[in-house]
N, C-alpha and C positions, 0 to 999 in steps of 0.2 A: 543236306537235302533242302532243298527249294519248291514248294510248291506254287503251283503260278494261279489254278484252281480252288476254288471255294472249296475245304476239305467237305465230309459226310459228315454230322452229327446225329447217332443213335443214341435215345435211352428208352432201354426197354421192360418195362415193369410187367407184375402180375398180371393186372389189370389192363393197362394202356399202355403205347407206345407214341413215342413222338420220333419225330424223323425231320431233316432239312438239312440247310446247307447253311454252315456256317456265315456269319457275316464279317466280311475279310475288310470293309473300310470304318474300324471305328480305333482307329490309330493306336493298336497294341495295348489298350487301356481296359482294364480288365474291370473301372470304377463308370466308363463312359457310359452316361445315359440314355445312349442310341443303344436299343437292344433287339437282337432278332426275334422273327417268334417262326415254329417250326410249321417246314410247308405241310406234313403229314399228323393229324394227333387217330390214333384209332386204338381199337380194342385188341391187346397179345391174345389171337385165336384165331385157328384156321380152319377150314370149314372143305366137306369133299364130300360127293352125290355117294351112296354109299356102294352100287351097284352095278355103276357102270366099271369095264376092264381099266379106260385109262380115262383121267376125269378132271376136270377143271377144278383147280384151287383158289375159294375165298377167304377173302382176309376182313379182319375186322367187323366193321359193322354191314358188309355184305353180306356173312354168313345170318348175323340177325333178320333179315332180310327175304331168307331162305329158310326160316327156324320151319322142323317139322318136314323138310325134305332132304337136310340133309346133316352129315354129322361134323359135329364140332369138336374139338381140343385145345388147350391150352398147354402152351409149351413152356413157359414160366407157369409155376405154383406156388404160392408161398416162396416168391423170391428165389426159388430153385429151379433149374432144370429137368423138366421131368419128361425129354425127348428130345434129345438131341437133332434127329433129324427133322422133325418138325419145326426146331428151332431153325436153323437152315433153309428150311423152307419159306420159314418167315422173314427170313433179315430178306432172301434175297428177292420175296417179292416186292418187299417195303423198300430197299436201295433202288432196285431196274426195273421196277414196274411203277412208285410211286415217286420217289424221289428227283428220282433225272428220266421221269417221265418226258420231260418235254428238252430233257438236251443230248436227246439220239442214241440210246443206251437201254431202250425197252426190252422185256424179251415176251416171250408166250410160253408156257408150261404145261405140261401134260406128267402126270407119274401114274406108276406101272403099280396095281393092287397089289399083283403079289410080290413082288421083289425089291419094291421103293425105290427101285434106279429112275431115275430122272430123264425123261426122254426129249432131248431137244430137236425139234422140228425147223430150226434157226443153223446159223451162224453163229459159234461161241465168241459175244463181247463181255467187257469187263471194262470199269471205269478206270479213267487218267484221277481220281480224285484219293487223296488218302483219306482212312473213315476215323473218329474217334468214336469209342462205344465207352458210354460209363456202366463201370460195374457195379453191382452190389459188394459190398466188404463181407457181407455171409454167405455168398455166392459158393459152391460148392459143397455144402454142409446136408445131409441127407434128411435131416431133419432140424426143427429150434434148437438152438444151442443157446442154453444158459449163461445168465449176465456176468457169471463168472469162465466165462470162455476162457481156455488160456491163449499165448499167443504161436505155440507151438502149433496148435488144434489150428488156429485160423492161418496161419500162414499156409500149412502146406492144404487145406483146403480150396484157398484157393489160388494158390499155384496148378491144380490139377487143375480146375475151372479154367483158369486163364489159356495154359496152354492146349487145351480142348479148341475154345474160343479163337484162337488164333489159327491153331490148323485150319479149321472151317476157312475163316477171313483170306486165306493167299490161297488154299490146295483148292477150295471149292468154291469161291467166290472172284477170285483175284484181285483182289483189291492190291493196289502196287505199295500199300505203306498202313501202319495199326497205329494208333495211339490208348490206350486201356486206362481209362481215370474215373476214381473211388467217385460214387455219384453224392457224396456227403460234401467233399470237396469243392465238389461241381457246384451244390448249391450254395456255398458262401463265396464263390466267383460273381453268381448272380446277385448279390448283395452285394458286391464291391469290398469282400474282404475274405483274407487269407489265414485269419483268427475265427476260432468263434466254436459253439456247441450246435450241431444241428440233429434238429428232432423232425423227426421225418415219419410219418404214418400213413399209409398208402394203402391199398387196397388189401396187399397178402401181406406186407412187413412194417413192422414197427420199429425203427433202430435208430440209435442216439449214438453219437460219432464225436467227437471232440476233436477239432485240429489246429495245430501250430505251426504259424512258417510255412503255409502252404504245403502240410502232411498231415495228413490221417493220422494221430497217434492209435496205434494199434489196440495197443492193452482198455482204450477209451471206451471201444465198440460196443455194444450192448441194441438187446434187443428181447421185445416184450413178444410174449406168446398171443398176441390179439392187435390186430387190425380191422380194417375197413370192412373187409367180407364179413368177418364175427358180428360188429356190431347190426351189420345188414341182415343175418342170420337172426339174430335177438328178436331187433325188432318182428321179425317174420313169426320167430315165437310166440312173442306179444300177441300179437293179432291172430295168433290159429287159436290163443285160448279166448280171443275174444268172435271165435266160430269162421275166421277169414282165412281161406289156406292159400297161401301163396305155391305152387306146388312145382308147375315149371322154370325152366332157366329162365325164359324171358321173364317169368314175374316176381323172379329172386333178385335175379341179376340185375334187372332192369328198373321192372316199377317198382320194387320195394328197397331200391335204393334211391332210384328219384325221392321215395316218400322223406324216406333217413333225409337226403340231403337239403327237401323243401322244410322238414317241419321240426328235424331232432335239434337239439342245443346241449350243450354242457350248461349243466349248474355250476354256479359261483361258489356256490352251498348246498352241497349235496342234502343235508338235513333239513336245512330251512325252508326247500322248494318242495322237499316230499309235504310237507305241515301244509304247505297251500291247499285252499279250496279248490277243489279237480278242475271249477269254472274259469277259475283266473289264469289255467294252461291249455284247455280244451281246443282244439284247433282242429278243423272238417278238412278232409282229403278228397276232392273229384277221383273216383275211379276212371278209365277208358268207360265202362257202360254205363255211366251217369250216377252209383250209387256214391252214397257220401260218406267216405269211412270218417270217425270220431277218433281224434286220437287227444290224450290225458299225459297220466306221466310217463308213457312211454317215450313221450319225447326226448327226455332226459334221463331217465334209468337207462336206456339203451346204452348213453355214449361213458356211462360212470364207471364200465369194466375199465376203461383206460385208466384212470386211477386209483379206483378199488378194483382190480381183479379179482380179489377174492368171495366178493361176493356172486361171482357168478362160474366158482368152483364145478359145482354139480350140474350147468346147464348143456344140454348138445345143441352145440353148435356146427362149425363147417363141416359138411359131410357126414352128416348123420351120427359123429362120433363125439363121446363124452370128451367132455371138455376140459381137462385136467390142467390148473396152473401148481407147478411147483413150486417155483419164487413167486408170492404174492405184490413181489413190490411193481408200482405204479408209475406211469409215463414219468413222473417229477423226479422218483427217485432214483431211476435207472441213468438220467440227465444227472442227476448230483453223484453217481458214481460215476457216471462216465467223466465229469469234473473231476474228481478224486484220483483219479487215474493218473492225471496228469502230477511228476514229480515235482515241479517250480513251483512253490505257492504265489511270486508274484503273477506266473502264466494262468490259473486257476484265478484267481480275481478277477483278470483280463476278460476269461471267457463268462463268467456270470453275466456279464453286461455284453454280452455278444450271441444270444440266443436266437439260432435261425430257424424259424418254420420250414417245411416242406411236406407234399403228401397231402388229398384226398382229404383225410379225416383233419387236419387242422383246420382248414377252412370254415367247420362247423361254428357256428357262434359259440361264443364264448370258451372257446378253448385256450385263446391266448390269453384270457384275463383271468382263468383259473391253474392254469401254469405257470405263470407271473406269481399269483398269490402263494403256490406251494412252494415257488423254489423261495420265494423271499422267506418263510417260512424255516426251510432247510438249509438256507445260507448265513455264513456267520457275517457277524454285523458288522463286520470292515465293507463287506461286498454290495458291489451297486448292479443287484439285477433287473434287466431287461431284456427284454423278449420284441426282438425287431418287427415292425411293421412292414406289410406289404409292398414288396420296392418293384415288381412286374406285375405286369397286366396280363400276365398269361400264368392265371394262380399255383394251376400243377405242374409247372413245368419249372422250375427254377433248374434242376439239374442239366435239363436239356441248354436249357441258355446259358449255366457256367459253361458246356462242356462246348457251347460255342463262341463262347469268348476266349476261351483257351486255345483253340482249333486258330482262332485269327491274329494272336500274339506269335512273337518274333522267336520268342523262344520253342511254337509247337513242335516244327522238323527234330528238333532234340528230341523231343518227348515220344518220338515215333521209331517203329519197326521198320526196316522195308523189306520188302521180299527178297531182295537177295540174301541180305543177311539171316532171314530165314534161312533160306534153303543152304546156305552154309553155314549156321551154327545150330541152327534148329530152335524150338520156345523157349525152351528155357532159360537160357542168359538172358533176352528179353524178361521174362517173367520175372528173375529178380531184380533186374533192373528197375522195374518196375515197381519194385516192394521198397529199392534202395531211395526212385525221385517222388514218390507217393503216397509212402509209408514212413511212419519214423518209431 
């Protein structure tokens, strides 16, 4: 296969989604410095008037938009799919209505309340472009599955995932060609490497990925019961005991994560920043109506579940429900077993000094420099760890950009599906195929 067109690049999180078109002139070099940034970033949520027969669907931050007239859902949760058809929904507004917006591929949508058939009012088009979508590695998993996942449990997990994911891509979308790559992967493309540990904290998932040789090792994977939303939850705790309720979506979702993101930080020293005088952390928040919320050590007890989980055992958080961690252990240690995983001890050295950020919640100050402190801590003293600085300028996205730098090397037509070979073998050879050039 040949593609002559800029393929699709999708990654779609809990949270946000990014979208655009690969960047097909930076000479197959997966380290070159010329990097795309995606033409779409919005929020995974779709939004529908709740009353009318057949009704217009919005996406993203339109529905914020409309908060209070009309209803919303989230078709990724915690990294899972919790609707298929709405998922669907979503890709195909985000491909034909935002992404080749402008190169004659739009469509208009209308769905039916009672029966969810899709009514097109159009001409059925479909793009000339093949798509790459990066996937979650716990993608298909009903609920957290524990650091000691085995590999039997993750594999056929998400093989069902997968070939779900793909029906949709030719039967309902027609896309003429798939490529499915683990979005861990994705993110040490955008670093210009095909080694390395990535720790990745996003909005719903927390998961630490280890790969070599440009594979996912499998048995590496791992993933902590608290993300992005948890901690945005805490904080919202915090402040209902200090008489401030944050009560609606927009002021969960919204303003009391803006707060998190303006004012929270990681301690260097969990202990020694609690000892501070309340003055020397105190920091005022403008609300929307002018008043001045005071915030203390919230700023930092917030983000400290990420490495002490256990101290926030007994709190409710996401969704009203008690917040139960089983395995206590912490962002550092999950990345030192996910290390450990690997059989080569000279490949384990490699990757200590190969530590990639991605995700929402690393951004926070001082997270990579109390990451850094733990693993060196955790590491035996052959090992030279390092935890990579910021190599794009489009902070949350590094997946999206590996999974466009892979879309524009020589080798991507290998790495892809086409639909005919769909419709004569069906998902599943792809699917392991896919486990065989992506997984190891």
């Amino acid at each position: 296969m040949i593609f002559e067109l800029a393929p699709i690049v999708l990654d779609c999180g809990s949270y946000q989604s990014r979208a655009g078109l690969a960047l097909i002139n930076n000479n197959n070099n997966h380290s070159d410095p010329l990097q795309p940034s995606p033409k779409v970033i919005t929020r995974t949520m779709l939004g529908r008037y709740p009353q009318a027969q057949y009704h217009t669907i919005f996406l993203g931050d339109e529905v914020l938009d409309r908060r209070g007239f009309i209803k919303h859902c989230f078709p990724i949760q915690r990294g899972q799919v919790t609707d298929w058809h709405d998922l669907e929904t979503f890709w195909d507004f985000l491909i034909f209505n935002h992404v080749l917006l402008n190169h004659g591929t739009t469509r208009e949508h209308s769905y039916s309340l009672n029966n969810h058939d899709k009514v097109m009012g159009f001409q059925e088009t479909c793009t000339d472009r093949a798509l790459l979508l990066n996937e979650n590695p716990f993608m298909g998993n009903c609920c957290f599955l524990k650091s000691t996942s085995t590999n039997h449990h993750f594999t056929n997990n998400l093989n069902m995932h997968r070939e779900k994911t793909i029906q949709i891509m030719f039967e309902k979308l027609q896309i003429p060609a798939l490529c499915l790559a683990p979005s861990p992967l994705m993110s040490l493309y955008a670093n210009g490497k095909t080694n390395g540990v990535v720790v990745e904290c996003g909005h719903g998932v927390t998961q630490i990925a280890s790969c070599l040789d440009g594979k996912v090792v499998a048995n590496s994977v791992k993933q902590l019961e608290v993300a992005g939303s948890d901690l945005t939850q805490i904080l919202a705790q915090n402040f209902r005991q200090k008489g401030l309720f944050f009560k609606t979506f927009y002021e969960i979702h919204c303003l009391c994560k803006e707060i998190k993101e303006t004012l929270c930080y990681v301690a260097l020293d969990y202990e020694s920043e609690m000892k501070k005088d309340s003055s020397l952390i105190s920091k005022e928040y403008e609300l929307p109506d002018g008043t001045l919320l005071n915030t203390e050590y919230e700023r930092f007890k917030t983000c400290e579940i990420l490495f002490q989980p256990e101290l926030y055992q007994s709190e409710e958080l996401s969704e009203g429900t008690p917040f139960e961690i089983d395995d206590s252990s912490g962002i550092h240690q999950l990345a030192l077993d996910s290390i450990r995983s690997c059989s080569d001890m000279h490949a384990r050295l490699g990757l200590y000094s190969n530590i990639v950020l991605a995700g929402e919640s690393t951004l926070l100050p001082g997270f990579k420099e109390r990451l850094l402190k733990e693993m060196i801590q955790l590491a035996p003293s052959q090992a030279h760890v390092q935890v990579e600085p910021k190599r794009h300028s489009h902070s949350c996205t590094p997946a999206w950009i590996g999974g466009s730098i892979l879309a524009s090397m020589s080798i991507f037509p290998d790495l892809c599906m086409n639909k005919q070979e769909y419709h004569e073998e069906g998902a599943i050879p792809y699917s392991k195929r896919c486990l065989h050039k992506m997984y190891s």
